[in-house]
C-alpha positions in Angstrom: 127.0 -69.5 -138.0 128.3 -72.5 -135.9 130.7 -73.1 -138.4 132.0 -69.5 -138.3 132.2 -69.7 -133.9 134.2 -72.7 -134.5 136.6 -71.5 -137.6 137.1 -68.7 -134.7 139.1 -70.6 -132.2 142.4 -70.7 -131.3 144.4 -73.6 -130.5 146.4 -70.9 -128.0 146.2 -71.7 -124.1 146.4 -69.4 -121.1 148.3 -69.5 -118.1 145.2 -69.4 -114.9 144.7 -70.4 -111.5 141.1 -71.7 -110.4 140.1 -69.4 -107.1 136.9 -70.0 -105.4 133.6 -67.4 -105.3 130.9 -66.6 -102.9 130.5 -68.4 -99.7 127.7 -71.0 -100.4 124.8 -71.6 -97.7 122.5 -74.6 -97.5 118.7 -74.2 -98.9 115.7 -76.3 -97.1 116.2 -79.3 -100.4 119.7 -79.8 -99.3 121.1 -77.7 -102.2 123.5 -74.8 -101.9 123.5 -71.8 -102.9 125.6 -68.3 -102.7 124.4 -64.7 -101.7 125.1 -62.9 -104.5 126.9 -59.5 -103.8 126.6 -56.1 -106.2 127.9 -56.8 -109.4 127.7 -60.7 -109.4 125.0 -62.6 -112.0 122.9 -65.3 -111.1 123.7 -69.0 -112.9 120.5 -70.7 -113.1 119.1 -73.9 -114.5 116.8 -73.8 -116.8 114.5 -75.9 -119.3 115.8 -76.6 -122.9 115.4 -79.1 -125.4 118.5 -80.8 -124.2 117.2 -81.0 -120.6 118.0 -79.2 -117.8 121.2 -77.1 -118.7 122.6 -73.7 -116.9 122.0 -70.3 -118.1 122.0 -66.9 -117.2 119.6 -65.3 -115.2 117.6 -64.1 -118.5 118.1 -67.5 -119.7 121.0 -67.7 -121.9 122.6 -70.7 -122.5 125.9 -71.5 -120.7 128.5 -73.9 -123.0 132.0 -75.4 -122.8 134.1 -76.0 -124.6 136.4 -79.5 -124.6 139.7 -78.6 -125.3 139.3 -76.1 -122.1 140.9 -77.4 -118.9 140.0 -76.5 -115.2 142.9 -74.0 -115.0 143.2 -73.0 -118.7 140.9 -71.6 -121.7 141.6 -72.7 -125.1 139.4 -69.8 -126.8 140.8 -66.9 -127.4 141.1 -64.3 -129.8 138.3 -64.3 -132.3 137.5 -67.7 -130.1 135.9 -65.5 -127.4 134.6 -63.1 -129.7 132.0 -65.8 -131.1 132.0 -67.9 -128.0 132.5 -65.3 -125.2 133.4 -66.1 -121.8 131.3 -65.4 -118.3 133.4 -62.4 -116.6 131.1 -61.4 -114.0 131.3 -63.2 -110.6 128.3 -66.0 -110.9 126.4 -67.3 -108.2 124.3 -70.3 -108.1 120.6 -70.2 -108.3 118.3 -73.4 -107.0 119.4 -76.2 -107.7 122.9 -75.7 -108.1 125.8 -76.7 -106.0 127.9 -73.6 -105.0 130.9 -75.3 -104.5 131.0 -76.2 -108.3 131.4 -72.3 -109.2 134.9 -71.4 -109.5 137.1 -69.0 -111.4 140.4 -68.9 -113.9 142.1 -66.6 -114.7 142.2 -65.5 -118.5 145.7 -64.6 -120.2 144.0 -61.5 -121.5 143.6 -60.1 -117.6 140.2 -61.0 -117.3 138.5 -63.8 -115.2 136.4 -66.4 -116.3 133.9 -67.8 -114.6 134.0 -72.1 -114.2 131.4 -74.7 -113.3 132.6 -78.2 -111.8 136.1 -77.7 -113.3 134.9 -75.5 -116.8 135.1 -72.8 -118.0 131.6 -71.2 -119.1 130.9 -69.1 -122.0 127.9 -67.8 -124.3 127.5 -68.1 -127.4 127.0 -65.1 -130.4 124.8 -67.1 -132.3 122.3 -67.9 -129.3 120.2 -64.5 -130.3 116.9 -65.6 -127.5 116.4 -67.0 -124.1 116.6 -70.8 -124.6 118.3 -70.9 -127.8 121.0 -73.6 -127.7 122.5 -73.5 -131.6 125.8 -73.3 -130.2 125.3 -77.6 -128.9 127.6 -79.9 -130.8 129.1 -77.3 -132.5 132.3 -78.6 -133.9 131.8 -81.2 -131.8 133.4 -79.6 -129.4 130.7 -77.1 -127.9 128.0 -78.1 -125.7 125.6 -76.7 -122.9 126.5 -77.5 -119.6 124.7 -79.9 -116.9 123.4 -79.4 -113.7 126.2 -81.6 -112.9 128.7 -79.8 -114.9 128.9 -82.3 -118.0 127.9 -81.8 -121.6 124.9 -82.0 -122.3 123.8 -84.7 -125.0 127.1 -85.7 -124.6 
C-alpha cells in the first residue's frame, strides 16, 4: 500500500501563500492554544509508537511530506488522493503551540492546513486511530512532531 501512496505523487508544485489561523491564547503550562470556531478541527498530540506525534482529534495520524515547502505542496493529483491534505481550519489542542498552525494555499483552490512551516496530510492507508503505516514511506513520508519535525527522522 505504501508503495502505491508513493507511486502516486507528483513531482508538480503549487503556487501558495502561508496565512495565519485562529488567535492563540496562553493555557496555565505556558502552552498555547486557539479557540476553535464552527467548522474548524482540533490537531492534537497523541501517543504512537514513534512518540508523541500530531493527529486529528479521533486520532489520525498527521504526516509530511519532504519535498513540500512552507509555501508550496508537492502532492497533487493522485498524490493527494493517497496522501490527502488537512482542508479544515485546525486548531491546536494541549500541548501545541498555536503559532506553529498556519495555512497555504493549494493550486487546486483549496487550503491546506501547515504545522511549523508544513504542510499536513493523512494518509489512505492509515485505516485506525493510531495507525502510522504511512512513516518512512518512500522515505519521504513521516508523522509529524510536537515540534513540527519528522518523526524518527
Amino acid at each position: 500500500v505504501a508503495l502505491l501512496g508513493l507511486a502516486a505523487c507528483s513531482d508538480s508544485k503549487d503556487s501558495s501563500t502561508t496565512t495565519g489561523t485562529a488567535a492563540a491564547t496562553t493555557v496555565a503550562d505556558g502552552t498555547s492554544s486557539t479557540t476553535p470556531e464552527a467548522g474548524d478541527a482540533t490537531v492534537v498530540l497523541s501517543d504512537s509508537s514513534l512518540g508523541k506525534i500530531l493527529t486529528t482529534a479521533d486520532g489520525m495520524t498527521l504526516y509530511l511530506f519532504t519535498p513540500d515547502t512552507p509555501t508550496s505542496s508537492a502532492c497533487t493529483g493522485g498524490c493527494a488522493t493517497a496522501w490527502p491534505p488537512l482542508t479544515t481550519a485546525a486548531v491546536g489542542g494541549e500541548g501545541l503551540d498555536a503559532a506553529q498552525f498556519g495555512t497555504l494555499d493549494r493550486g487546486d483552490g483549496t487550503t491546506q492546513v501547515t504545522y511549523n512551516g508544513h504542510p499536513l496530510y493523512q494518509f489512505s492507508g492509515d485505516t485506525a486511530a493510531g495507525d502510522v503505516t504511512g512513516q518512512g514511506s518512500g522515505g519521504s513520508w513521516f508523522a509529524v512532531t510536537s515540534e513540527g519535525t519528522a518523526a524518527g527522522g
